[in-house]
ZAKOLLO-135857 format. One record per residue: residue in three letters; y, x negated, z negated of N, C-alpha, C in turn. Coordinates in nm, 3 decimals. Layout:
N
  drennu  n.north   n.east     n.up  ca.north  ca.east    ca.up  c.north   c.east     c.up
     ALA        Y        X        Z         Y        X        Z        Y        X        Z
...
END
This chain:
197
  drennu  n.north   n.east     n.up  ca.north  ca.east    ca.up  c.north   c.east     c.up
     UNK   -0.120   -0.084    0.000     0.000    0.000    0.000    0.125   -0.087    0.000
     UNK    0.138   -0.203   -0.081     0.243   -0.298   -0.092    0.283   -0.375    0.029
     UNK    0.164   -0.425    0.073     0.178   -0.486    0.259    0.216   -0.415    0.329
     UNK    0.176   -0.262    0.321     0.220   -0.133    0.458    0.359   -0.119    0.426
     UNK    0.401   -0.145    0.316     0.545   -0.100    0.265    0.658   -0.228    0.345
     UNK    0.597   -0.325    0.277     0.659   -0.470    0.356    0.655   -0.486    0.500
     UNK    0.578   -0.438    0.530     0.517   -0.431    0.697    0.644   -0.325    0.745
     UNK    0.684   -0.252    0.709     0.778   -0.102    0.731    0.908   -0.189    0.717
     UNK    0.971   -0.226    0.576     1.059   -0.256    0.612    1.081   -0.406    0.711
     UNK    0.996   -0.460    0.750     0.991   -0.566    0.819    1.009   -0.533    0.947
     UNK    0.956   -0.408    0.978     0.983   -0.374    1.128    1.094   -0.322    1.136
     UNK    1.151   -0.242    1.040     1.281   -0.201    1.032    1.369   -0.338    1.031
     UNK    1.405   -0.393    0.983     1.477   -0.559    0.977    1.480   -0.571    1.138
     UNK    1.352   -0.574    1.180     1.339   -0.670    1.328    1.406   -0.596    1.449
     UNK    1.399   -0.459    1.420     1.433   -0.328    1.505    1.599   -0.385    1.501
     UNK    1.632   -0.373    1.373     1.791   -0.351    1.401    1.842   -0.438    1.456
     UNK    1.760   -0.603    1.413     1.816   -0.725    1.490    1.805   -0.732    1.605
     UNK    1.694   -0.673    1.679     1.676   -0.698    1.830    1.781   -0.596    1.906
     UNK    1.807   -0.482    1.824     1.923   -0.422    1.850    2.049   -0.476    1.920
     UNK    2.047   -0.549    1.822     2.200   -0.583    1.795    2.199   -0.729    1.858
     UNK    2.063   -0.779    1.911     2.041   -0.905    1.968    2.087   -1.042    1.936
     UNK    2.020   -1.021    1.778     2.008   -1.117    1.704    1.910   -1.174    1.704
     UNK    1.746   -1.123    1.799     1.649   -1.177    1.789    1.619   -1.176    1.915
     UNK    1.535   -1.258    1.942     1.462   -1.211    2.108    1.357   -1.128    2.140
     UNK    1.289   -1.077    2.034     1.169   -0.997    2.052    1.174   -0.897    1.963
     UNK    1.108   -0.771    1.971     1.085   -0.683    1.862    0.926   -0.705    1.784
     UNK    0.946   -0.687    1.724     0.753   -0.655    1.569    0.734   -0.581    1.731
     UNK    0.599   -0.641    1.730     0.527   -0.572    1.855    0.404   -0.433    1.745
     UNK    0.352   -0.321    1.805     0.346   -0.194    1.713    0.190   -0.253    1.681
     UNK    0.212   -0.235    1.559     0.080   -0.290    1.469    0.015   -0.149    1.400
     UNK   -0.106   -0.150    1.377    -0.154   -0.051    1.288   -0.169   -0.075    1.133
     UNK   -0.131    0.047    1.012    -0.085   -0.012    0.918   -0.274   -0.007    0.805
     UNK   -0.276   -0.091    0.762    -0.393   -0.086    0.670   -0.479    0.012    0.596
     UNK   -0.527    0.052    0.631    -0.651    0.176    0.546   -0.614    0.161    0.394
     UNK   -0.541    0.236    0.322    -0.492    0.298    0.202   -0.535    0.394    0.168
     UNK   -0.612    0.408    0.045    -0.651    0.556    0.013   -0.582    0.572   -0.133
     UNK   -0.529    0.718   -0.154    -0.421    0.685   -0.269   -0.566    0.721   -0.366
     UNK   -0.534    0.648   -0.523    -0.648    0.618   -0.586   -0.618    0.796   -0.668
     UNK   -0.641    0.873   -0.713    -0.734    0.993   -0.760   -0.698    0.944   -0.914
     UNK   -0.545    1.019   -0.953    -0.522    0.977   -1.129   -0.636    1.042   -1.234
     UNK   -0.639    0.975   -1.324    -0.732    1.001   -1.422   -0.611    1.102   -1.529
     UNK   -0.671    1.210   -1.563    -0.609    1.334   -1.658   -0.657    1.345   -1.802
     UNK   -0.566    1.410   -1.884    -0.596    1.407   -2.015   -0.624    1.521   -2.027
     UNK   -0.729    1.571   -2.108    -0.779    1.732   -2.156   -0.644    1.787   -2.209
     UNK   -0.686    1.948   -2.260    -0.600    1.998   -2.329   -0.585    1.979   -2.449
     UNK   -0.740    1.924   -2.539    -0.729    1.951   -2.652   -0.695    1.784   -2.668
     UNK   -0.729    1.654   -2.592    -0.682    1.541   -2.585   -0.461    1.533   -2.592
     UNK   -0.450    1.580   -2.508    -0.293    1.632   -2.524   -0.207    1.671   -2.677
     UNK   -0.318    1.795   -2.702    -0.267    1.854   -2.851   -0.305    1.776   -2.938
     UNK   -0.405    1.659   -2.963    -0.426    1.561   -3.095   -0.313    1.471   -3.102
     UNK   -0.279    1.449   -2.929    -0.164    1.331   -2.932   -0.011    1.386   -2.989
     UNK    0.000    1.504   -2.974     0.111    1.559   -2.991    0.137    1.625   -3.129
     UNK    0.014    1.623   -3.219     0.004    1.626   -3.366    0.019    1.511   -3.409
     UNK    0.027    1.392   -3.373     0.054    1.243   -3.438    0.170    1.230   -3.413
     UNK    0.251    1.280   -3.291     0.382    1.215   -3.308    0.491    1.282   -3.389
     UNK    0.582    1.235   -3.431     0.709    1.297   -3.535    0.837    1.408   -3.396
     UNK    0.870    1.427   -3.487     0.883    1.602   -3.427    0.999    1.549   -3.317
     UNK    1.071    1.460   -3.307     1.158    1.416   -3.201    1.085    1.356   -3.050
     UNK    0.958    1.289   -3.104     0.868    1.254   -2.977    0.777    1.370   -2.943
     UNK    0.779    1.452   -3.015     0.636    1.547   -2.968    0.736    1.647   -2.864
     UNK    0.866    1.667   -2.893     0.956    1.738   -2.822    0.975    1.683   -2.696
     UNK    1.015    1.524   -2.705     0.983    1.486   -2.572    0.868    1.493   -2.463
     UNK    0.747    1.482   -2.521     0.651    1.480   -2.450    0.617    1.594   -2.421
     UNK    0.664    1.704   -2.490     0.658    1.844   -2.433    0.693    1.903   -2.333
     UNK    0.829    1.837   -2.333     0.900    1.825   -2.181    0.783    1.766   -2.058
     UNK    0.756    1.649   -2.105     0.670    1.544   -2.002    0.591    1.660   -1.932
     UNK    0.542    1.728   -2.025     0.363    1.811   -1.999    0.415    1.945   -1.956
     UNK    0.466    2.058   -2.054     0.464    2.199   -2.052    0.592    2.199   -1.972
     UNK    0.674    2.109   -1.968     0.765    2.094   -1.851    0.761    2.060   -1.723
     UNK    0.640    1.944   -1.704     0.607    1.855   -1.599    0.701    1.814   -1.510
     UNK    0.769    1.697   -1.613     0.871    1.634   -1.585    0.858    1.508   -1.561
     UNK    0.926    1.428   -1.451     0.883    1.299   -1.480    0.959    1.197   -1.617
     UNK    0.967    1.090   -1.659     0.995    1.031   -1.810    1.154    1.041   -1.724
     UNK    1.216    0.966   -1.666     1.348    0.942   -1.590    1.411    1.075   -1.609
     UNK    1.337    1.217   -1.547     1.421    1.333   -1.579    1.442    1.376   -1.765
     UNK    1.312    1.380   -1.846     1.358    1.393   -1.949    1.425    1.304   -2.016
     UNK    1.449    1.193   -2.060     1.534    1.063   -2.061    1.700    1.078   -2.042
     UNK    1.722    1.149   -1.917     1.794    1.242   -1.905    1.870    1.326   -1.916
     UNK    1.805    1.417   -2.011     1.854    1.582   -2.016    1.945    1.599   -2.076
     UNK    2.033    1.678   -2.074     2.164    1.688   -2.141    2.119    1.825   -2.229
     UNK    2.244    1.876   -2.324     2.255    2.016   -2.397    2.269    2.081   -2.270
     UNK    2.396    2.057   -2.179     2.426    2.184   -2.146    2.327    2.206   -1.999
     UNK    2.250    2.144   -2.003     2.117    2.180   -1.918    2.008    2.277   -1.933
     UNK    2.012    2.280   -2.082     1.897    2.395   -2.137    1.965    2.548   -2.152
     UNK    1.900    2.646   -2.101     1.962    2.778   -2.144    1.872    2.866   -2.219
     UNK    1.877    2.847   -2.338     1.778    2.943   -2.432    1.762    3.053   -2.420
     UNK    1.881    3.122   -2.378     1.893    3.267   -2.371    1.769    3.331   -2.252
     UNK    1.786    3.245   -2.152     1.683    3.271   -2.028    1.549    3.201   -2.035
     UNK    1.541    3.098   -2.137     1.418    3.025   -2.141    1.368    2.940   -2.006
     UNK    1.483    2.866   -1.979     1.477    2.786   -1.859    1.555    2.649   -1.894
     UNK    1.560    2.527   -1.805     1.584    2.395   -1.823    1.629    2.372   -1.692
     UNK    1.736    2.342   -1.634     1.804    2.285   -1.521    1.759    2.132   -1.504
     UNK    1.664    2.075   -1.428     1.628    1.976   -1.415    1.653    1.904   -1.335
     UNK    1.720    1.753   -1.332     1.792    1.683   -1.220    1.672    1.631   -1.175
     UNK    1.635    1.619   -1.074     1.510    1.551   -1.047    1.543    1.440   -0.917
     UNK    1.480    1.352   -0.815     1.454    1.253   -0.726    1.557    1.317   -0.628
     UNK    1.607    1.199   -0.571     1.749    1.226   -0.493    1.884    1.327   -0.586
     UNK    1.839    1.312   -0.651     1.949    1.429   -0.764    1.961    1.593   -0.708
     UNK    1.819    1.637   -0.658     1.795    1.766   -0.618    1.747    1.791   -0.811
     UNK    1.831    1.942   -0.792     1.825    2.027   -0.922    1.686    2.102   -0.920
     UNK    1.624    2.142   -0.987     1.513    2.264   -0.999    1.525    2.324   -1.148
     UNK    1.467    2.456   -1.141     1.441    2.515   -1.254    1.317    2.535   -1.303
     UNK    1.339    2.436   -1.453     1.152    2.445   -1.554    1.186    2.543   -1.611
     UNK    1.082    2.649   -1.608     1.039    2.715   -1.690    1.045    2.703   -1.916
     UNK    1.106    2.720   -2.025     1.068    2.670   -2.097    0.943    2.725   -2.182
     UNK    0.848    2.678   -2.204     0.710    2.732   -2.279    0.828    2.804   -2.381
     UNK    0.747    2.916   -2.506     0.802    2.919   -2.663    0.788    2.796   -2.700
     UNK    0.693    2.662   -2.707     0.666    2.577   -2.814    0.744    2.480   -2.736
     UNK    0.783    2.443   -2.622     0.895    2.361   -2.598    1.009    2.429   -2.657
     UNK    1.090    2.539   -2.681     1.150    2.611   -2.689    1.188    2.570   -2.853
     UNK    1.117    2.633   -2.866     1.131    2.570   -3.050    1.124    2.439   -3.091
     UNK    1.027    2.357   -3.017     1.054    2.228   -3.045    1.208    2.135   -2.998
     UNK    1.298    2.158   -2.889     1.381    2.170   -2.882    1.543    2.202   -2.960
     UNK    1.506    2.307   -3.040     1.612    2.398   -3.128    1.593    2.309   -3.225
     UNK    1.508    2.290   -3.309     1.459    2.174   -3.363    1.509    2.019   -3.407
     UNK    1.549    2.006   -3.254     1.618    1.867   -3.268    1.734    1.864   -3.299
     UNK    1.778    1.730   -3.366     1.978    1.753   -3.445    2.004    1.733   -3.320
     UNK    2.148    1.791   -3.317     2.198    1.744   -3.170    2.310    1.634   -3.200
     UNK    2.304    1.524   -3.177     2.408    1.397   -3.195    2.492    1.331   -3.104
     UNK    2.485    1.356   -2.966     2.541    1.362   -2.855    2.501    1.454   -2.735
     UNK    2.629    1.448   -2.636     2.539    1.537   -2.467    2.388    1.483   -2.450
     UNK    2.331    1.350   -2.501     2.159    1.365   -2.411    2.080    1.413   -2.571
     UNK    1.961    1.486   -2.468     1.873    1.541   -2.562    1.785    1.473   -2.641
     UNK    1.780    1.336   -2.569     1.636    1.248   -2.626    1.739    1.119   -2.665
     UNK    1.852    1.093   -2.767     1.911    0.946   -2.737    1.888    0.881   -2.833
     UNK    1.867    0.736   -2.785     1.850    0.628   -2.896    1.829    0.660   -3.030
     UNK    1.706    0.652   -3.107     1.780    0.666   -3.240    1.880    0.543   -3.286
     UNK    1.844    0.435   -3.197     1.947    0.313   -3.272    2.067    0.329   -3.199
     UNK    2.073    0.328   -3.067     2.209    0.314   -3.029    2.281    0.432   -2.955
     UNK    2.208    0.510   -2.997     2.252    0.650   -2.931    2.291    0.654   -2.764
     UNK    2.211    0.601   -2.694     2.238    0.603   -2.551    2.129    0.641   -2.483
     UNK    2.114    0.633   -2.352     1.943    0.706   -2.301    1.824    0.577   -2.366
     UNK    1.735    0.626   -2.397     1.647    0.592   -2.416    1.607    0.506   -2.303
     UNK    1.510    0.372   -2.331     1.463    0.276   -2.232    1.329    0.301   -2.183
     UNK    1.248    0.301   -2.308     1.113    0.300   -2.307    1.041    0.433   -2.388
     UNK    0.942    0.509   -2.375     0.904    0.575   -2.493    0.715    0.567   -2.494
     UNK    0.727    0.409   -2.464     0.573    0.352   -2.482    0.529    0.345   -2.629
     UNK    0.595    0.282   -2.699     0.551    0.286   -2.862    0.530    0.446   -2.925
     UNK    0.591    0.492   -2.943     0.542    0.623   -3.032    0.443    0.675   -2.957
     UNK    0.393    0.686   -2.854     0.264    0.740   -2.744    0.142    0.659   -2.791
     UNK    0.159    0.490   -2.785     0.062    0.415   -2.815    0.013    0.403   -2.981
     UNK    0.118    0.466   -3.046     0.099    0.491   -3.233    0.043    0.601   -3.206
     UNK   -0.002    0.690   -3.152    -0.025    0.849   -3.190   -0.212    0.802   -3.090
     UNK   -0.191    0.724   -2.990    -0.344    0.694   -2.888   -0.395    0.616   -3.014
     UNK   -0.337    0.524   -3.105    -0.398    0.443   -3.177   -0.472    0.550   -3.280
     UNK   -0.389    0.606   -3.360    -0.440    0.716   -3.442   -0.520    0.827   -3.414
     UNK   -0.506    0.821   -3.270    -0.645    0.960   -3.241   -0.717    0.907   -3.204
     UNK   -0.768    0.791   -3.192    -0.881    0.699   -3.136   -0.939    0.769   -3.024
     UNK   -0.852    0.816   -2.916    -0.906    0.839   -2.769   -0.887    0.678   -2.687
     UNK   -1.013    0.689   -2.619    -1.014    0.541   -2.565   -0.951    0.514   -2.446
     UNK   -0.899    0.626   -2.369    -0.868    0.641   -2.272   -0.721    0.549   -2.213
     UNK   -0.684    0.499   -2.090    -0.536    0.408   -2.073   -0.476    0.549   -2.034
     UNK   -0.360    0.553   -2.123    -0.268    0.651   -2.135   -0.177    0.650   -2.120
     UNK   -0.039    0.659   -2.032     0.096    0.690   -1.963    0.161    0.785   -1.993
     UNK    0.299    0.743   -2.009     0.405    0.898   -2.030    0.349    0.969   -1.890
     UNK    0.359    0.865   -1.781     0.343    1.004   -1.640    0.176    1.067   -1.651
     UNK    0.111    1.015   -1.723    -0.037    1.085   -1.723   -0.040    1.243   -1.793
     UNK    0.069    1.282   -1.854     0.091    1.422   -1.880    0.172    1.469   -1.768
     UNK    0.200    1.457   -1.716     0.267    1.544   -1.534    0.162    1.517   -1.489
     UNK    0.078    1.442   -1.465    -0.036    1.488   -1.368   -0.110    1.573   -1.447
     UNK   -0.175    1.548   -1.576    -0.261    1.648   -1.672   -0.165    1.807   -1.591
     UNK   -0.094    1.804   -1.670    -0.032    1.995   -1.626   -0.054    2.044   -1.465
     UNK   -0.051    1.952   -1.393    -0.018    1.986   -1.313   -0.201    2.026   -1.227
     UNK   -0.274    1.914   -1.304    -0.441    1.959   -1.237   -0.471    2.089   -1.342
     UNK   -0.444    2.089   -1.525    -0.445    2.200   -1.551   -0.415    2.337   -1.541
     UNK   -0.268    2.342   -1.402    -0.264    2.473   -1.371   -0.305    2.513   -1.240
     UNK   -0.349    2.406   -1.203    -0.436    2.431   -1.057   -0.573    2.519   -1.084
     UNK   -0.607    2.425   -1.213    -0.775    2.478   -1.283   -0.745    2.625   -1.330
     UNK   -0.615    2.667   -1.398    -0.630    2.746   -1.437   -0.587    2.927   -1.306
     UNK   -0.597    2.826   -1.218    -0.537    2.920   -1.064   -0.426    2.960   -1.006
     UNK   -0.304    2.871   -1.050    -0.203    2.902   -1.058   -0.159    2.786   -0.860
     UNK   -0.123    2.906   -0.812    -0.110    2.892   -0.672   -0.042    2.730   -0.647
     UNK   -0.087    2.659   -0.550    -0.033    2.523   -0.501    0.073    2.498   -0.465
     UNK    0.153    2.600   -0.392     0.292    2.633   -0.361    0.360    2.608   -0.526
     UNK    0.333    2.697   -0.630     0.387    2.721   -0.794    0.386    2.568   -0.808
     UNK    0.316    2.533   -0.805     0.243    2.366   -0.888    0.369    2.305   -0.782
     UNK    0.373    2.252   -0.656     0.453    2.225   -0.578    0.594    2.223   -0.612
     UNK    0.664    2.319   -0.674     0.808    2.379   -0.687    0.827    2.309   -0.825
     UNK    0.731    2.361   -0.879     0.702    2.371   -1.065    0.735    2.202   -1.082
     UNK    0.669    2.076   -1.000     0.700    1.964   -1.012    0.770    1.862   -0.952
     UNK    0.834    1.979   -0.842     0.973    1.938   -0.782    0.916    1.825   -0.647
     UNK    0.808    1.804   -0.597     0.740    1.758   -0.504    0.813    1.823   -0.372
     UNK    0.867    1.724   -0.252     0.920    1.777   -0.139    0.821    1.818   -0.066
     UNK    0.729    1.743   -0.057     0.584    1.744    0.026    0.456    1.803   -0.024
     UNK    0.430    1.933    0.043     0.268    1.992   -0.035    0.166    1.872   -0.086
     UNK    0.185    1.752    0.050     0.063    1.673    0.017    0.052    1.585   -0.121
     UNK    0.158    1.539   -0.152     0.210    1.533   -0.268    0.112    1.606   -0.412
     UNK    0.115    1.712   -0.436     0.084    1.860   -0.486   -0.072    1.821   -0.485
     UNK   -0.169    1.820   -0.303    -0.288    1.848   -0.273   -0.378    1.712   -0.389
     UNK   -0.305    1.636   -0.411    -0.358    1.488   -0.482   -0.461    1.584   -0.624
     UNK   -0.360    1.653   -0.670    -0.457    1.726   -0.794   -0.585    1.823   -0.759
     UNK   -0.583    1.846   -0.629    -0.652    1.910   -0.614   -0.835    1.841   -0.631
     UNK   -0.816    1.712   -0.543    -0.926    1.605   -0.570   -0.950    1.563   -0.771
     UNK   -0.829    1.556   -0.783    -0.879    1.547   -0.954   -0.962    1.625   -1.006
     UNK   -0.987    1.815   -0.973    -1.068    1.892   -1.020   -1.174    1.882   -1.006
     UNK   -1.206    1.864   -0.825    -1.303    1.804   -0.778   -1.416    1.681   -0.843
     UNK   -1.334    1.570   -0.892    -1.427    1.469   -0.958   -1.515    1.515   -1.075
END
């Protein structure tokens, strides 16, 4: 995948120079390498809920977002107050290219949310320096340590979990599609092989 990528912009580079006849030849058309995207590994439901009983009530809120939101870490990281609207039980979500969508909010995101002090505009900030958050690998890897699941575990491994769990649970591919802000169905079809395994 890394070579086909280099290979792309390399032909792009050579294109514009021969353009502009800075070079004498163009990338003559090559075929790009047999890539198969690898098939993410998912966390159960009840694997999810042990992790989210270990963490303290400011991370379990975040990761709620991650999952019952199916958000990527960058959008919740993110989120401002005046993004959430309680009244409607929805979340204005900035997502990739800074296209907006609307999450749905669960009740238990909902409350976990209300929940939090509010100390500036972002929802999740620093506890030390009150600015966006960098990383939120440690409190994930304290809560994997304490539930002794053996499994390699990622903030983004809960957006894929929700997203094969509402496939399983029949919730149309188009929904799942919108729901995770994906431009491309094929995008979306990746979970579908996860059920499959």
């Amino acid at each position: 995948r890394a070579i086909n990528l280099e290979l792309l912009c390399l032909s792009a580079l050579l294109k514009w120079a021969y353009e502009r006849g800075l070079c004498s030849e163009n990338l003559p058309r090559y075929k790009p390498l047999p890539y198969k995207r690898p098939i993410p590994e998912i966390l159960s439901k009840e694997e999810v809920t042990t992790i989210f009983n270990l963490m303290t009530p400011f991370y379990r809120a975040l990761y709620l977002c991650l999952y019952q939101g199916g958000m990527r870490t960058d959008e919740v990281l993110s989120l401002e107050w005046d993004r959430l609207d309680f009244g409607r039980g929805v979340i204005r979500v900035l997502g990739k290219g800074s296209k907006e969508r609307i999450t749905p909010m669960t009740e238990e995101v909902k409350e976990a949310l209300q929940n939090l002090e509010r100390k500036n505009r972002l929802l999740f900030p620093s506890p030390v320096t009150g600015n966006k958050l960098i990383s939120i690998k440690k409190p994930l890897r304290r809560a994997i340590e304490k539930s002794g699941i053996q499994k390699k575990i990622t903030p983004h491994k809960f957006r894929h979990s929700i997203a094969t769990h509402m496939l399983e649970a029949g919730v149309d591919i188009r929904i799942v599609q919108e729901f995770l802000g994906h431009s491309s169905i094929q995008t979306t079809q990746i979970y579908t092989h996860v059920m499959e395994k």
